[in-house]
C-alpha positions as YAML, in Angstrom:
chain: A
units: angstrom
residues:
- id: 1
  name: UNK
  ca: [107.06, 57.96, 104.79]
- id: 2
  name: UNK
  ca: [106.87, 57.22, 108.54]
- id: 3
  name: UNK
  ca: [104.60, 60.01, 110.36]
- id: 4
  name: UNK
  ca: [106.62, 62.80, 112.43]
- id: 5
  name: UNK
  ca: [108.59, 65.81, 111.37]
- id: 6
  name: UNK
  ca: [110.69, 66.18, 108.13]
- id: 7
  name: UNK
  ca: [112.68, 68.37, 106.97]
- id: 8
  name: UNK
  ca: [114.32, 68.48, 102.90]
- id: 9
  name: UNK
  ca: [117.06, 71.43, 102.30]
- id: 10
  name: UNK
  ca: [116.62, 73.05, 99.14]
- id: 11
  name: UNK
  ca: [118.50, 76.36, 97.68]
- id: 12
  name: UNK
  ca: [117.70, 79.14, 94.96]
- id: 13
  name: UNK
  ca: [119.07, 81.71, 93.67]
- id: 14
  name: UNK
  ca: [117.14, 85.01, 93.47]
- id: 15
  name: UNK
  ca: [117.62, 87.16, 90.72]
- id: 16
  name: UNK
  ca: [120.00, 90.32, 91.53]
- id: 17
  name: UNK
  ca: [117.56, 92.84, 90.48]
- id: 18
  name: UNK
  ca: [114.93, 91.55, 92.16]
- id: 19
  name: UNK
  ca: [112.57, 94.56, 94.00]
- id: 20
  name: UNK
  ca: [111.88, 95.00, 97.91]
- id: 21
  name: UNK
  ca: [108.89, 93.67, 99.05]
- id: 22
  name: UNK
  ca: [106.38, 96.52, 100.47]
- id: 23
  name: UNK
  ca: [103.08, 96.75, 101.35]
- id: 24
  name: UNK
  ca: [100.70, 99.62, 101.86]
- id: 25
  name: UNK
  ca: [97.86, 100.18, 103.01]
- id: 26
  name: UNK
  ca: [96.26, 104.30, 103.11]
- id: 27
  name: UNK
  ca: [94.17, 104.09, 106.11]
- id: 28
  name: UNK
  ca: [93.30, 108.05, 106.19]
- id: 29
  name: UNK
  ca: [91.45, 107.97, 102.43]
- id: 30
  name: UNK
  ca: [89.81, 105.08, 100.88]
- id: 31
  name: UNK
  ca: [89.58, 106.16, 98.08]
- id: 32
  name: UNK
  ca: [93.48, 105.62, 97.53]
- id: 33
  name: UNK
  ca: [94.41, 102.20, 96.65]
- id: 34
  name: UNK
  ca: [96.35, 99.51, 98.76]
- id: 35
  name: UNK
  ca: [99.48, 98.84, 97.07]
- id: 36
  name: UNK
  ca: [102.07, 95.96, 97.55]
- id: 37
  name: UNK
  ca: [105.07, 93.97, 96.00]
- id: 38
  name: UNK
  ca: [104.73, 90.34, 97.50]
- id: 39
  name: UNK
  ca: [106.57, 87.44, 97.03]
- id: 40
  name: UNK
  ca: [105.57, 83.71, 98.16]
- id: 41
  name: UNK
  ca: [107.18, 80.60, 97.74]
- id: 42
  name: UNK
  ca: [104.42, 77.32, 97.16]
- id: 43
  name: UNK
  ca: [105.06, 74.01, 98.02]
- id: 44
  name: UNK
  ca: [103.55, 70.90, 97.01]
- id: 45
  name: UNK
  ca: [105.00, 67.15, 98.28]
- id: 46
  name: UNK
  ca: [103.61, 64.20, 96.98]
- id: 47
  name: UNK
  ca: [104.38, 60.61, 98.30]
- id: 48
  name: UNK
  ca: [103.78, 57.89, 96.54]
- id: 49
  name: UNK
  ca: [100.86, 59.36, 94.50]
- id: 50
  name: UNK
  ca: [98.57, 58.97, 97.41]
- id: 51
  name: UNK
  ca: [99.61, 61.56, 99.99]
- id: 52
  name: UNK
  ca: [99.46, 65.13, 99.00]
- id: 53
  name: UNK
  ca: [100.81, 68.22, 101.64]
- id: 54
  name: UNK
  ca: [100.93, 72.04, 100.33]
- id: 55
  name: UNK
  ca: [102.56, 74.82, 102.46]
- id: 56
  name: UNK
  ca: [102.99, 78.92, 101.20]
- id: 57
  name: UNK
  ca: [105.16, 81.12, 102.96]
- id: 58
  name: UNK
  ca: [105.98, 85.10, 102.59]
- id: 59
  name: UNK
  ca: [109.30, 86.40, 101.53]
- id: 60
  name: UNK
  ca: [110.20, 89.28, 102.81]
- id: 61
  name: UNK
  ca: [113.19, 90.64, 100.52]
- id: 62
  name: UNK
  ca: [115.00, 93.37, 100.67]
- id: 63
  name: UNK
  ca: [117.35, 95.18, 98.63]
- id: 64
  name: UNK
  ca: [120.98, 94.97, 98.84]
- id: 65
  name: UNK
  ca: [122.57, 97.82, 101.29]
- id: 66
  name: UNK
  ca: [124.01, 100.83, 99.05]
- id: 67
  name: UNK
  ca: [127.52, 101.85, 100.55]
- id: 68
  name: UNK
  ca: [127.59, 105.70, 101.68]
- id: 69
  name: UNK
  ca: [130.33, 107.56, 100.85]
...
C-alpha cells in the first residue's frame, strides 16, 4: 500500500434498542460513583502480514426522538 491517506467505507447496522450513551461524573461527593454507558468502535488493518495500524473512536448514540402529541 503506497504511503498517504486512505480511506475504506464500511456500514453497520445498530441494533434498534440500543441505549443512549451518558456519562457522569458527581463532582460535589466522592463518595458517589462515576457512571457511564460508552460505546467504541476498534479497528485493526493489516497489510500484507507485515504492517499493522489500530484506531478507536467514541460513539456517541442517541435515542430515537419520541413524537409529542
Amino acid at each position: 500500500m503506497p504511503p498517504g491517506s486512505h480511506c475504506v467505507g464500511f456500514s453497520f447496522q445498530l441494533p434498534e434498542n440500543l441505549g443512549s450513551s451518558f456519562f457522569y461524573k458527581n463532582e460535589h461527593d466522592a463518595k458517589k460513583p462515576d457512571a457511564k454507558c460508552k460505546y467504541t468502535l476498534k479497528v485493526t488493518f493489516k497489510a500484507n502480514g507485515m504492517m499493522k495500524l489500530k484506531t478507536k473512536q467514541v460513539l456517541i448514540i442517541r435515542e430515537k426522538a419520541v413524537k409529542m402529541q
